[in-house]
N, C-alpha and C positions, 0 to 999 in steps of 0.2 A: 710396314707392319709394326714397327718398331714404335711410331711415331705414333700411332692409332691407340696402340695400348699405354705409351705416354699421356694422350690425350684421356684415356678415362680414364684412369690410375689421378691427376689431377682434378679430375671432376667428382672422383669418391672423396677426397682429401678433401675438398672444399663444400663438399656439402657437409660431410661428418664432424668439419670444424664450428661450420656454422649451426648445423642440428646441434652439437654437441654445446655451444652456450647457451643452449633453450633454459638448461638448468641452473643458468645465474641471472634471469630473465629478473626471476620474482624477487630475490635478494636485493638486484638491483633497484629495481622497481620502487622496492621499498626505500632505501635507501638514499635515493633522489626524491620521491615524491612525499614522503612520512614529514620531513621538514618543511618542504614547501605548503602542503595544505594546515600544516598547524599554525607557519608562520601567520600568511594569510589569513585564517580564520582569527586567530586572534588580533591582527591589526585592525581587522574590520570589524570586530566586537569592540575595541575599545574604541573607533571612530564613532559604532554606532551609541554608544555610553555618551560621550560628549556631545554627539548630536542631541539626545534628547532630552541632556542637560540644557543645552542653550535654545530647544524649542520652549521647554518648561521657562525661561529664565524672556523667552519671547511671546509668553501667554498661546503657544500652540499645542494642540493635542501630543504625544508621543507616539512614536510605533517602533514594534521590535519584528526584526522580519530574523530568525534563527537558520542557522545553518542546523538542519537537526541530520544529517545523515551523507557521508562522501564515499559511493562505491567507485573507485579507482580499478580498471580493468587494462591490464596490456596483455598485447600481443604481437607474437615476432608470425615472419613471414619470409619465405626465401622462394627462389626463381631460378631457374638451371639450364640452359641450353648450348647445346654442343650442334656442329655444321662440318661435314666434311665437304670440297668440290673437287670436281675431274678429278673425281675417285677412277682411278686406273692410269691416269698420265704419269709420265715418267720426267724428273727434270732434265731440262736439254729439248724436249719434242719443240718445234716451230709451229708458229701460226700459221699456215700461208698465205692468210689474207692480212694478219698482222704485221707479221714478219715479229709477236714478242715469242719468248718461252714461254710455255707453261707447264705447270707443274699439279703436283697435290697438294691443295689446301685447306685447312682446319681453322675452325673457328670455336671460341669455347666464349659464353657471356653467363654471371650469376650476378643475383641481384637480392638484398634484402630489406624487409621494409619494417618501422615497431611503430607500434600503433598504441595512442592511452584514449582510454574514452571513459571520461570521470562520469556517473553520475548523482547530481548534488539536489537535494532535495531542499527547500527553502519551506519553512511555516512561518506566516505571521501570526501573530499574537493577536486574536480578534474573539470578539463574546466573552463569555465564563471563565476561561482561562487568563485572559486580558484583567479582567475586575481582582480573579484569586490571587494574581503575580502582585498589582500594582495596589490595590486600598486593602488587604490584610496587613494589619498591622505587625510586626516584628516581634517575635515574642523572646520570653524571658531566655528560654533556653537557647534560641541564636544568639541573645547576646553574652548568653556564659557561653555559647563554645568559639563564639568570637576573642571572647577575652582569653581564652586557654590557647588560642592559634595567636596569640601575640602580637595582639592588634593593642595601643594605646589604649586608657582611659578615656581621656579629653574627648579626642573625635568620635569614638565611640559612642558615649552617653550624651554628648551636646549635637551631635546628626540625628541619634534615633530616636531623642523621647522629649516631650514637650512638656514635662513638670517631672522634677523629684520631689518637691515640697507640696505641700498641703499648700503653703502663702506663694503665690508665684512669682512674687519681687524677691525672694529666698533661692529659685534656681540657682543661680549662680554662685553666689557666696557657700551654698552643699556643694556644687560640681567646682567649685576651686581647690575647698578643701577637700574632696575627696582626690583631687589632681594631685595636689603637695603631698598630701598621703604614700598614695600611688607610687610617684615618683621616687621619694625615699624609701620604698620595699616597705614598708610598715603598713600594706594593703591589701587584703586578696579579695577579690569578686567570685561567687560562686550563686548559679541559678539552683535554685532551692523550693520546695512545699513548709509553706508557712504553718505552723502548726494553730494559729489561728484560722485559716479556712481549711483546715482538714475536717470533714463530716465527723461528727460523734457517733461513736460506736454502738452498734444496736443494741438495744434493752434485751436481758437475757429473757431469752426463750418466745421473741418478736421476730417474725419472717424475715427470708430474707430481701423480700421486695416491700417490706416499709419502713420507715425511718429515711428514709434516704435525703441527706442533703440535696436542697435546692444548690448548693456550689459545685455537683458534678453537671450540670448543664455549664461548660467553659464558654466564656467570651470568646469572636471571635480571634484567632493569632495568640490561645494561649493552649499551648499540648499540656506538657505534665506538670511544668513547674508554674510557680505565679508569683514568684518573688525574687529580686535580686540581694542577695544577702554580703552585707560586707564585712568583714572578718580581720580585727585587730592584731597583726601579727604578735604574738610574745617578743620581751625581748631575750634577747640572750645572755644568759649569766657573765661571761667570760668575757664578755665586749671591754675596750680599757675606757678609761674613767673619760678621756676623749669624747666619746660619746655621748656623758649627762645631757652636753647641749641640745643635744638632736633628739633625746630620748626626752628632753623637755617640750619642746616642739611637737612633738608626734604627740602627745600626752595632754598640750593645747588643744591643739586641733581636735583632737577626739573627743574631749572636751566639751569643745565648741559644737561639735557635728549633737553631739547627745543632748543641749542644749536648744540646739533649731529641729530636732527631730522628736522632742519632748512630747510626749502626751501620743503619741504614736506607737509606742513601742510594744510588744510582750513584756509582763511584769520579769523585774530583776531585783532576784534578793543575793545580798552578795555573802561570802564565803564570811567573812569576820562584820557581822550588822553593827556592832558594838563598836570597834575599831573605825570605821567609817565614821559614825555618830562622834566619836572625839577630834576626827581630822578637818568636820562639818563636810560632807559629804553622803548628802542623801539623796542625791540624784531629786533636787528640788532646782528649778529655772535658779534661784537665789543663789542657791549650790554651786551651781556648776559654772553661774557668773564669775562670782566669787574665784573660783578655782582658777577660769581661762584667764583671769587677770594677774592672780599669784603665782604661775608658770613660766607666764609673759615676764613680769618682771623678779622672779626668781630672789624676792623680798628674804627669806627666809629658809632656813633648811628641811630640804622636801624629800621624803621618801617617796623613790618615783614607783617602785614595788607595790608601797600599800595605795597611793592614788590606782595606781593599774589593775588593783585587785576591788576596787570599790567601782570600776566602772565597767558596764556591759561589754563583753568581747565581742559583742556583733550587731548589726542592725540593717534592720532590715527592710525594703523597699518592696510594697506589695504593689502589684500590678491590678489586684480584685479588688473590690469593694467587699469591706465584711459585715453581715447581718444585724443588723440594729442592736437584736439581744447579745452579741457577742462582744462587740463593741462597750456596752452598757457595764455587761460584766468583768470584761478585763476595764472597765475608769477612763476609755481615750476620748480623746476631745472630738476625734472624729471618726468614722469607717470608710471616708471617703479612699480612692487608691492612693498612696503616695507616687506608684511610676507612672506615665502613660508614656508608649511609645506609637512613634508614627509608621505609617504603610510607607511602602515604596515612594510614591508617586506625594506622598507626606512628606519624606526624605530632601527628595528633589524640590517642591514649591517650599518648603519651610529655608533651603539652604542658599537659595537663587531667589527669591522675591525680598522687595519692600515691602516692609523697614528692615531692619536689622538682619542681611544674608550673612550666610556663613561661606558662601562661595563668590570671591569679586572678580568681575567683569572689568579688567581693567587697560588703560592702553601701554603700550611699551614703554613708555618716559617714566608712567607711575609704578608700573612693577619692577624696573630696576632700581628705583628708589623706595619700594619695599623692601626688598632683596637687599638693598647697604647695609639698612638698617643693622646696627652692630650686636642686636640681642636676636635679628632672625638667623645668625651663623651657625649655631649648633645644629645641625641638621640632623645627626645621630641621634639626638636627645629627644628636642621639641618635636611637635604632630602638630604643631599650627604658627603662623605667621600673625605677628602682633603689629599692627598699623597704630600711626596715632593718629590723632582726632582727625590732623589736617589732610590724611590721605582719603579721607572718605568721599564717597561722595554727600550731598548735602541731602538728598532723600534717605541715607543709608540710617538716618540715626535723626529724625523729626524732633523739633521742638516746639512743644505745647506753649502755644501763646500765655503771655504773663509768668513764665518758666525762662527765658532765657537765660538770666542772670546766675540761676541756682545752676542749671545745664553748664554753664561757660567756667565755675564755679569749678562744679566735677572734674568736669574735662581735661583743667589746667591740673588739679592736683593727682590724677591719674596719669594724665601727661608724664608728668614729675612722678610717677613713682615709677613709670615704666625706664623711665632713663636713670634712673638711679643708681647707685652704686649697690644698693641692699634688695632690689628688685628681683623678684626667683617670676614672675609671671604668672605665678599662680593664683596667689590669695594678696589680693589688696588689703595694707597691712601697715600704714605709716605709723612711725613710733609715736609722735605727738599725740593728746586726746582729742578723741573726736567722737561725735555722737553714735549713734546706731544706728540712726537712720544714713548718713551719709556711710557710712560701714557698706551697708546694702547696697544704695546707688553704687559706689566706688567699684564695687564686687563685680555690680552687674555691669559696669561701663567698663571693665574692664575685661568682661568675658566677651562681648559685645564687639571690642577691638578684634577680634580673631578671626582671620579666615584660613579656612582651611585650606582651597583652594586657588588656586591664584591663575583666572584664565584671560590671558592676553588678546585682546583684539584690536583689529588691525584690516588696511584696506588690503591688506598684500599678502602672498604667504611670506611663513618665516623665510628669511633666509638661511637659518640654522636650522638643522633635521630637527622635529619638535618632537617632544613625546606621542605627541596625538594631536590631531589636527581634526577639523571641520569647516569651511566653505560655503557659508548661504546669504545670496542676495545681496554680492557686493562687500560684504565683510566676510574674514578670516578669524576663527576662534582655534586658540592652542597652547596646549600646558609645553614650557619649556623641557629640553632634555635634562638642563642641570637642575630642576626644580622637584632636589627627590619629597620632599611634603607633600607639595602639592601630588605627586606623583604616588605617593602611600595612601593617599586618602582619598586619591581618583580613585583603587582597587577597593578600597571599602566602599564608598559608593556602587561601584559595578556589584559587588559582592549583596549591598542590602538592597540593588534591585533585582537581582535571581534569585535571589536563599530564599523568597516565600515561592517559586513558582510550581506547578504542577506537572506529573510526568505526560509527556506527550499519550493519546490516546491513538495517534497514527501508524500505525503497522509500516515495519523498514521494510524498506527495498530488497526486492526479490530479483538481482540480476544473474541472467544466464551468464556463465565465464566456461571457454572454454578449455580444457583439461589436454587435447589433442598435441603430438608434436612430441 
């Protein structure tokens, strides 16, 4: 009797222990699984990024197949069963056919079972949504809130937009000098409405549905803002005399920027007109010649105050075209846009195609011998890997028959400035004179050197865990682990091909879960 009530007295204990963790089911639940599917998701986002990097880079369509929704459901389960036999025998009773004892015997079996049943909803990216994510171009305000979440300059505006200047041999030599800027804190970027396309305000006592600027119909990939506005830091009074140098420099360059952006601008009348007019400082091309050359070489004693009070605190990059008559009236040479940026799928063939990519395809021998390279080291600093001439490949950078000798020309003196002891990477800039036109080439063969990316290929996988890998038809494509550039500008990438995409129109999963237990 004794023994019977042992037996269920054990079998309340062992179910009440096991009912009883039903209520650290879900805790746990969480807790194992929350990691796991985030891991996963995001490993297989960024495989699918560099896949259709290197479809685009293989002339093949792209596809985005999204994980858009993971219900995860567990459930516990238990099983209980108790057996008494020769209920009534007494130990000692004989068989007499056996000749064993027998006795009363008890038998007790529990059993528990968890059970996860994910379910994961996959959408690809196909029709109207397909077109919205991938050819709307990037607009002004991703790339201000790109620049305020502390994303680089350089890769920034040299991935997304395909002219800053009016003259397109001028890109580079703006996007250098806005780099050196940048880099010295004497820079800010902010997305802004240009007060040249703001609509003029209705004539008094004129409805309110006429008048209405033709510039509130926006282009597509431009919401509120339509200029990227860049903004001459002040300096600081208290700085020590240290600094003339640098505050020379910065004062160049701005300079120089006001100079290749002439004839463009909003009119600027400066705080002392007079003052200006004796320092020769009228914001005339002659001027501001003049000026980058007497900064450069610090001929004379300069007040860097009053040059800084005579030149615009800001300028600005319209993304619109502005209206003929408005153009006319502010005097610019033209109303064409100064920005234009590229869509998604822009992004990707502008950075991975010949001629000139900004993402290299390259095999293990040549990317460790990018990687020596002694000015690619700073990897805190720099946002891009500087190749010279000889790592290229020979389609990466084409020379136009009866040009080679001018080409071979650049090369060498760029070469040489990039190994130099005076070299900052940014603005090609040898002390010696030199015209203005090789100025430009120099600039641009120098922006041109740059890849941002650096993706290894190879018939094997790595042997070293890679950042991100991809596997098609015989070759192996993968950004190394130690490769943090290449590795920050992978996530920009990823980042400028979702930021234009649209919210799903599919209604989430509705799974039964039960509540029971």
């Amino acid at each position: 009797m004794l023994r019977v009530k042992g037996c269920k007295l054990a079998v309340v204990a062992v179910a009440a222990c096991i009912l009883g963790n039903c209520q650290y089911i879900g805790p746990v639940a969480i807790d194992q699984g929350r990691g796991r599917y985030n891991d996963i998701i995001q490993s297989t986002s960024k495989a699918q990024t560099l896949a259709n990097i290197v479809r685009v880079y293989n002339h093949e369509p792209i596809a985005y197949m999204d994980v858009t929704e993971v219900d995860a459901t567990q459930s516990v389960s238990g099983n209980f069963a108790v057996a008494w036999n020769a209920i009534g025998a007494h130990p000692g009773s004989k068989s007499t056919s056996a000749g064993q004892i027998l006795g009363q015997t008890d038998n007790v079996t529990a059993g528990g079972v968890y059970t996860e049943s994910p379910l994961i909803r996959y959408q690809p990216l196909l029709g109207q949504p397909l077109v919205a994510q991938l050819v709307t171009p990037v607009n002004v305000d991703s790339l201000g809130l790109l620049y305020d979440s502390s994303w680089k300059v350089t890769p920034l505006l040299d991935l997304s937009t395909s002219y800053l200047t009016l003259d397109y041999d001028e890109f580079y030599v703006a996007l250098n000098i806005i780099s050196e800027l940048y880099t010295a804190g004497a820079l800010e970027l902010v997305a802004a409405k240009s007060d040249l396309t703001k609509p003029p305000a209705p004539a008094a006592g004129a409805s309110g549905g006429e008048g209405k600027s033709s510039l509130a119909a926006k282009p597509a990939g431009i919401t509120g803002d339509d200029t990227l506005d860049l903004y001459l830091q002040p300096f600081h009074p208290h700085e020590p005399r240290a600094e003339l140098a640098q505050h020379r420099r910065v004062l160049q360059l701005w300079t120089r920027l006001a100079w290749l952006y002439y004839g463009t601008q909003p009119k600027f009348v400066p705080q002392n007109p007079g003052r200006c007019a004796q320092i020769g400082l009228l914001m005339t091309p002659a001027d501001l010649r003049a000026w980058d050359q007497t900064l450069r070489t610090n001929s004379r004693g300069i007040n860097l105050d009053e040059v800084r009070n005579c030149l615009p605190s800001f300028i600005e990059l319209r993304a619109v075209a502005l209206p003929p008559t408005v153009a006319h009236r502010e005097g610019l040479q033209s109303g064409a846009p100064l920005m234009r940026t590229y869509s998604a799928l822009g992004i990707l063939k502008n950075a991975t195609e010949r001629p000139h990519p900004k993402i290299a395809f390259v095999s293990a021998d040549v990317y460790d011998k990018i990687r020596a390279l002694p000015w690619n080291q700073d990897v805190d600093n720099l946002s891009f890997h500087t190749l010279l001439p000889e790592h290229e490949h020979p389609l990466d950078n084409p020379v136009a028959a009866g040009h080679e000798a001018e080409n071979a020309k650049i090369d060498r003196a760029v070469a040489d400035w990039i190994q130099g002891s005076e070299s900052n990477l940014y603005v090609y800039e040898p002390r010696g004179p030199i015209s203005e036109t090789d100025y430009l080439k120099g600039n641009r063969r120098l922006g041109l050197l740059r890849r941002y990316i650096l993706v290894v290929v190879d018939t094997a996988p790595p042997r070293v865990p890679p950042y991100v890998s991809y596997c098609d038809r015989g070759k192996c494509y993968y950004i190394a682990g130690d490769d943090e550039i290449s590795q920050k500008n992978f996530d920009l990438v990823a980042l400028f091909l979702t930021m234009m995409a649209i919210p799903s129109a599919v209604p989430p999963l509705a799974p039964v879960i039960s509540t029971g237990g």
